[in-house]
N, C-alpha and C positions, 0 to 999 in steps of 0.2 A: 575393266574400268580404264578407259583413257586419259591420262593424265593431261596430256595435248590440250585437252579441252580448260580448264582451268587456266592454265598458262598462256595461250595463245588469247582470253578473254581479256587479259589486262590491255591489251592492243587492238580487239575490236573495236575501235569506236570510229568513224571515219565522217568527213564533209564532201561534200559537192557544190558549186559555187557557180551556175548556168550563167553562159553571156561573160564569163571574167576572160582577162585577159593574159597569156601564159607568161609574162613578166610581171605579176602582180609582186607587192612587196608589203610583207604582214611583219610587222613588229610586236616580237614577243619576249616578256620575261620568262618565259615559265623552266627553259631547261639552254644546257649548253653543253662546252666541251671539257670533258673531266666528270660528267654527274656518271653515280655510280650506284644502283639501287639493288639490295637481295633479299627474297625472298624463301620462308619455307612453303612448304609446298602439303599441305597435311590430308588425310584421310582418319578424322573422327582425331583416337590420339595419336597416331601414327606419322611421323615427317616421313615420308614418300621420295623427296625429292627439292631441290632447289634450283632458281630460273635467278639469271642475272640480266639486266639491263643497260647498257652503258653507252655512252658516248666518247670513244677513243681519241678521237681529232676528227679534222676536215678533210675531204680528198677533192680530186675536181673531176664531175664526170659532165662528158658534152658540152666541156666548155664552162661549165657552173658550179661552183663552189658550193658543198653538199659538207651534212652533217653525217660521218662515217655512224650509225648507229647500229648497236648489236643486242642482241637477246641468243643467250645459251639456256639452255633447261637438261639435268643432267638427274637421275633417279640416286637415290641413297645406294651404298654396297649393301646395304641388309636390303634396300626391297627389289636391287638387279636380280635377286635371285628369283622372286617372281616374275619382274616384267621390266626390263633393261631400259632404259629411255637415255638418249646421247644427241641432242637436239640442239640448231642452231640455226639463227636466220640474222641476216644484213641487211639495212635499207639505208640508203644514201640520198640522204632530205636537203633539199636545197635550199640555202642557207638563207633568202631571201623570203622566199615563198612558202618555205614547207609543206612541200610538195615531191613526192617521192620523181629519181632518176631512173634506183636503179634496185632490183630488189634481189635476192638469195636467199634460198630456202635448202637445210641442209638436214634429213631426219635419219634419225636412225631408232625404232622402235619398236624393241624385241626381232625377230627376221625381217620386220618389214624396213626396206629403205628408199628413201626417194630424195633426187638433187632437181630443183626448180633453181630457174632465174629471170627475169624480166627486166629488159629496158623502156621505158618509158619513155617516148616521145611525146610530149604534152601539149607541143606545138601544132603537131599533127594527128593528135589522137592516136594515135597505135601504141600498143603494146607490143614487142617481140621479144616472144619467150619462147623458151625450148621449145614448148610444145605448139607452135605456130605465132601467127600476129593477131591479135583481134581487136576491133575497136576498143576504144574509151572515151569517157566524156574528159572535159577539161577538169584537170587538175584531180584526177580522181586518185585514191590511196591505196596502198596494198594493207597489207594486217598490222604492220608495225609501222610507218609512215600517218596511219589514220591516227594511232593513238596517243601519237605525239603534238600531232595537228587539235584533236581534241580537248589536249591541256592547255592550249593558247584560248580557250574558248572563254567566254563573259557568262559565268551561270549566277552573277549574284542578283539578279533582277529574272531569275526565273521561279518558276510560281510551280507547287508540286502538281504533277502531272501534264505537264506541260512535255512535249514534244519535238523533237527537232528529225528531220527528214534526211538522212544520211545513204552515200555509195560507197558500193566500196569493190576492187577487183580483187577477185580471187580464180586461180588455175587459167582457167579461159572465158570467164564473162564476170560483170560488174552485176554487184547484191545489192537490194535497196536495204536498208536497215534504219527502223526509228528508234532513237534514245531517251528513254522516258525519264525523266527528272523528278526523284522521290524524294527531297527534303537533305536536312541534315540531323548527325549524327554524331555525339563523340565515342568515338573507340580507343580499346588498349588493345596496343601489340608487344610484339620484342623490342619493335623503334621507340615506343613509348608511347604516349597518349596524344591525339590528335583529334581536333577536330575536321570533322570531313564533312561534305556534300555526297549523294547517296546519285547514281545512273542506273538505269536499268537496260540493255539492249534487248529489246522488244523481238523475238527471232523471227522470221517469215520464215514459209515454207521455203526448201530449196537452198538457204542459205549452209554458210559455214557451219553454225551450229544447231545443225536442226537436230531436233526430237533429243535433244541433249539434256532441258533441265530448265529454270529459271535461273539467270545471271544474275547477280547484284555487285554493284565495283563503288568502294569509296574511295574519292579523291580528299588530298588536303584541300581546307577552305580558305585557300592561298591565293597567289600569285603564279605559284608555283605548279600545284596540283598534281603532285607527286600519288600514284596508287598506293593508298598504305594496307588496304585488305579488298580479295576477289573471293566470293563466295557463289558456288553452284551448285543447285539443289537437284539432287537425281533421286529415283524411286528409290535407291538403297540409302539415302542419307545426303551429305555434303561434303564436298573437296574444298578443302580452304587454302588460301595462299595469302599469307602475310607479312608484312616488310618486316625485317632482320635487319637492317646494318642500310644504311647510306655514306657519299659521298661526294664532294662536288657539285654542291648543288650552285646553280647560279645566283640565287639570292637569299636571305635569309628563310627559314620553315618560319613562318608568324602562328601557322597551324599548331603546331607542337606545344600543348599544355604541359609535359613534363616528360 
């Protein structure tokens, strides 16, 4: 069982935005510097694991003032004993655009481990990362740049089933990925009860999560759009991952019934 896959969903979501300009300027409520989001991580009744989210401050990369943003996912000491997980990744969102600079990927997952990083020229399309340079389209997102970029998004004028056409780069080429729009939803978690809007990432073949499961990811039906629950449905059941605790968020949760 891969936990990766769970955790890494809350971040799938990404845009592509053809013919724009790499100085574009998107003004958003939805997140800032200080938000701080936790998750458990569960299988059936089992907590497996916990994934944090955060926005630490600002750094400047290439000249542009970037939002430092981090995601850790680290496995419980009772379930390291089956299958260790010590994970973390950075992406450095430009604070205008939101639009990734600079991205780090840092795994460690039972004996497997792997250190990626990517700079982002957006200006000229290139990627260079460790592992070569490959093109990109304009303004295209890594795994955790997309999903931040996603919660700036307008879904109250969208209609269930409705679709949106999304890229997104991963290792060495860009995924197309469609986001399917399934309604809303009130839920209870640890954070409390929230009303949310319901996504579903539609998987293609070839992609990040292939042959892995059906996704389903509730956002608040905010301003905000904080993930408060990711659920992925595999042949042996479902991994759930649900908000625990926040903080700093940039505007008030209107979402939160109690």
């Amino acid at each position: 069982m891969n936990l990766r896959i769970i955790l890494l969903v809350l971040m799938y979501v990404c845009a592509f935005q053809p013919g724009a300009h790499a100085q574009q300027a998107l003004q958003q409520k939805a997140f800032g510097v200080g938000e701080r989001l936790v998750f458990d991580v569960g299988y059936g009744f089992i907590t497996a694991g916990e994934a944090v989210m955060s926005i630490p401050g600002i750094e400047t990369v290439a000249g542009k003032e970037c939002y430092k943003v981090m995601f850790t996912v680290r496995t419980t000491r009772t379930f390291d004993f089956f299958f260790e997980v010590r994970d973390r990744y950075e992406t450095y969102l430009d604070v205008a655009g939101i639009f990734p600079r600079r991205f780090e990927q840092h795994i460690k997952e039972g004996s497997y481990k792997r250190d990626f990083s990517a700079q982002f020229d957006q200006e000229n399309g290139i990627a260079r990362t460790t592992e070569g340079n490959f093109p990109i389209p304009l303004y295209v997102h890594d795994i955790m740049s997309a999903f931040y970029f996603a919660r700036t998004i307008d879904y109250s004028k969208k209609r269930i089933g409705d679709r949106v056409q999304l890229q997104n780069f991963y290792k060495d080429k860009t995924f197309p990925l469609e986001v399917k729009f399934l309604g809303r939803q009130k839920i209870k978690v640890d954070a409390g009860e929230f009303n949310c809007i319901i996504v579903e990432p539609m998987v293609k073949e070839g992609g990040l999560f292939k042959a892995e499961g059906r996704i389903l990811i509730w956002l608040s039906d905010d301003d905000l759009k904080i993930p408060v629950k990711v659920s992925t449905k595999v042949p042996i059941g479902s991994i759930d991952s649900e908000l625990r605790e926040y903080s700093g968020l940039r505007g008030e949760l209107k979402a939160k019934v109690k």
